[in-house]
N, C-alpha and C positions, 0 to 999 in steps of 0.2 A: 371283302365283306363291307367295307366301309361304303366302296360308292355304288353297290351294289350291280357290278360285270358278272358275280355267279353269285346261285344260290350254292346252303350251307352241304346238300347232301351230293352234290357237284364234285365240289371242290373237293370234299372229303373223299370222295372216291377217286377221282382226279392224282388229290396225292398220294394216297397210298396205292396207285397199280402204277405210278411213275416212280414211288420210290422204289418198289417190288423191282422193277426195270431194271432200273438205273444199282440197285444193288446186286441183281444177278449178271448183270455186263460189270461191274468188277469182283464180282468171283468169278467169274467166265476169263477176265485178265490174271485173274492170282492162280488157274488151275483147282479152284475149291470146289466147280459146280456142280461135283457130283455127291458128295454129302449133303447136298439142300434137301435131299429126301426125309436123311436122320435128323434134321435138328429142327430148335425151334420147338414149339407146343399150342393146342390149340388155348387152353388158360390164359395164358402169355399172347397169342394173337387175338381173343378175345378183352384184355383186355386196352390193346392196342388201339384195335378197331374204337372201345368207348370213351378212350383216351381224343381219338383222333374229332370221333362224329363231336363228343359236347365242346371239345375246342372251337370246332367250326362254330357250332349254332349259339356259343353261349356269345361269340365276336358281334353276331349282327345286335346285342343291346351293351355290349359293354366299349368300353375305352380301349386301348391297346395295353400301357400301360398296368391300369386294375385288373383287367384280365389275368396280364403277364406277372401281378404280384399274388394273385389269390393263387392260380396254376403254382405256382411255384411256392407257397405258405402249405397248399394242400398235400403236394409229393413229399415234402420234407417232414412234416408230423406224421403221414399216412407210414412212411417207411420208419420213422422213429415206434409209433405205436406196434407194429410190426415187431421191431427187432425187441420192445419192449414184452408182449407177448410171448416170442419164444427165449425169453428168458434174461435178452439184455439190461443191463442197469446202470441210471441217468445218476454220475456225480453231480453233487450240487450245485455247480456250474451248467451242466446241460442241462437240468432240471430249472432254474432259473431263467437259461433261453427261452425254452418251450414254451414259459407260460409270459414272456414279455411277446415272444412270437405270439402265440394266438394270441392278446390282450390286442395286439395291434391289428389282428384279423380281424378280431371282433367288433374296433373301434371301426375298419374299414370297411363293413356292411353293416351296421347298425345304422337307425333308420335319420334322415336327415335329407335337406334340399338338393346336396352333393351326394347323396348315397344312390348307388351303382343297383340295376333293375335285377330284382329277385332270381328271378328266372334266370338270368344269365350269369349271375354268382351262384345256384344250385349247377348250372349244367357245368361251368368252369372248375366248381369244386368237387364232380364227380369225376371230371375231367382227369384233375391234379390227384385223385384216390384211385384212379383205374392207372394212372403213369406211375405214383407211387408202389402198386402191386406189380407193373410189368418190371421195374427197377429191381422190387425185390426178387424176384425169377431171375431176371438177368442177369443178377450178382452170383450166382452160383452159375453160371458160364463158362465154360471151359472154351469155347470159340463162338466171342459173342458178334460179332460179320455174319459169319453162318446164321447164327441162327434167326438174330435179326431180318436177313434176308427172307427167312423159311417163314419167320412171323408176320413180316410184311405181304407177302402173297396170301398165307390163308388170310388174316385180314381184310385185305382184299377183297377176296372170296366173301367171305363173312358180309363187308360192305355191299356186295355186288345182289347179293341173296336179299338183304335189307334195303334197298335201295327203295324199293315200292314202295315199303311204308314211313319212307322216310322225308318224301316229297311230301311235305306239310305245304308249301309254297310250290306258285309253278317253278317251273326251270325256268332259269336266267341262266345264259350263256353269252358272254360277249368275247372278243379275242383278245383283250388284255386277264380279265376275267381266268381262262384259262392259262393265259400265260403264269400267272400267278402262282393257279395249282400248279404249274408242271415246277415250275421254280422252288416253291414249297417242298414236291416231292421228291426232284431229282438231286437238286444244291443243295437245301439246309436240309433235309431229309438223308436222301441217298449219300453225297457226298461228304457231307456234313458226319453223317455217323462212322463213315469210315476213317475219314482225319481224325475224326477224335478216338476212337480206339487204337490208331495208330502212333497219336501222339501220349495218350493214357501211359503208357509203362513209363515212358521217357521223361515223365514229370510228377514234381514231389506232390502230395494228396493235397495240401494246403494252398498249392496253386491253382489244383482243378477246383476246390470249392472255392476257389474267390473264383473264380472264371463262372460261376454258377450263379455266385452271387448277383454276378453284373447282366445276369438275362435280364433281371424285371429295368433294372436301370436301365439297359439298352432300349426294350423296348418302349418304354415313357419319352425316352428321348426321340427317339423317332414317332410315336405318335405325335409329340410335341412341332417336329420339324416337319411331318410329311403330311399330317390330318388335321392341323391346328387344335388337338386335340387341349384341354387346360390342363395345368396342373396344379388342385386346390393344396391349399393347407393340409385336410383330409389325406389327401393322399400323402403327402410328404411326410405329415406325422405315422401315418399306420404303416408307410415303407421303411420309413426309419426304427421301428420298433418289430417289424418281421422281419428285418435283413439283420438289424443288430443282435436280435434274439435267436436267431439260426448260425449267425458269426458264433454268438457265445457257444450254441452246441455243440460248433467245428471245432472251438478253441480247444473244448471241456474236454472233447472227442484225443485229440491231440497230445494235450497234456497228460490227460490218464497213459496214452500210449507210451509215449517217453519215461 
């Protein structure tokens, strides 16, 4: 997106029929690939697909970084409001996260010389509410590979169907360009989901959400290193006050359990 080798409805498709791939060649290695029929849901692949398409297109006006902190502000309240809906309830600890969390959201799109283009904070934060919903589906998973897998092809589908009207801009295709998508779909996608549900049982809940914490960080750090992206005060303050306020959720989360 950055030096612009593909356009945004490209790549989006790009990665998701290479993650589709790349996930039915290892359930095709595990012996699983004949329940890809039963799992999986169109909800769930629907909202994968909206997850996938405004990540792409909100990239071409945002930072790496901003992007990777609102995506990730948006999945963690959208799933909190969720669990609060059917019935969940925020000790005064989680309840205090939430709103330093959003306070910090709101400081990091509110209007200013360093503030991040509208358009690409609505499509990132429908982004971060359509991954919040598929997260919440997916927690009721009894074999979340599978279904993943089954979600990633209708997706696909879904993408493949929409494609036409999704070319806002011509195609750009260059061969780093797609090398990208395939990278996107097959590694931190395809590959990428199956290590981590591999490694999920095998480690304590407290390490997976610090390891969640450190996406937006990861990624600031590499815009920083690879796009000479900046990084303002703005951002440092409203990162510190969405990561610290989602830590405190973890904490509340934890605590109550014990």
């Amino acid at each position: 997106m950055a030096d612009s080798s593909i356009d945004a409805t490209s790549f989006t498709l790009i990665r998701l029929m290479s993650g589709a791939v790349m996930l039915c060649f290892i359930l095709l290695l595990k012996g699983n690939i004949k329940q890809l029929k039963t799992k999986g849901s169109w909800p769930a692949s629907l909202a994968l697909f909206i997850y996938a398409a405004g990540f792409s297109y909100a990239y071409i006006e945002l930072d790496t970084g901003v992007g990777a902190l609102i995506l990730f502000a948006c999945v963690q309240i959208t799933m909190l409001i969720i669990s609060w809906y059917y019935g969940a309830r925020l000790t005064l600890i989680e309840s205090l996260g939430v709103l330093v969390a959003f306070a910090g959201f709101i400081y990091l799109v509110s209007p200013g010389v360093d503030s991040p283009s509208i358009m690409g904070v609505t499509l990132m934060a429908g982004a971060g509410i359509a991954w919040g919903c598929y997260s919440i589906i997916g927690s009721r998973s009894t074999t979340p590979l599978i279904d993943t897998s089954s979600n990633f092809l209708r997706a696909s589908l879904i993408c493949l169907l929409l494609a036409p009207m999704l070319f806002i801009d011509t195609i750009q295709l260059e061969v780093m360009g797609v090398v990208y998508a395939l990278a996107s779909g097959m590694l931190t996608s395809g590959v990428g989901y199956a290590i981590w549900y591999k490694v999920l049982p095998h480690i304590r809940s407290s390490v997976a959400a610090v390891l969640q914490l450190s996406v937006p960080a990861i990624a600031a750090i590499g815009g920083l290193l690879l796009l000479d992206e900046l990084l303002t005060l703005k951002m440092l303050m409203s990162s510190g006050a969405i990561l610290g306020g989602i830590g405190l959720v973890i904490y509340g989360k934890q605590r109550e359990a014990k």
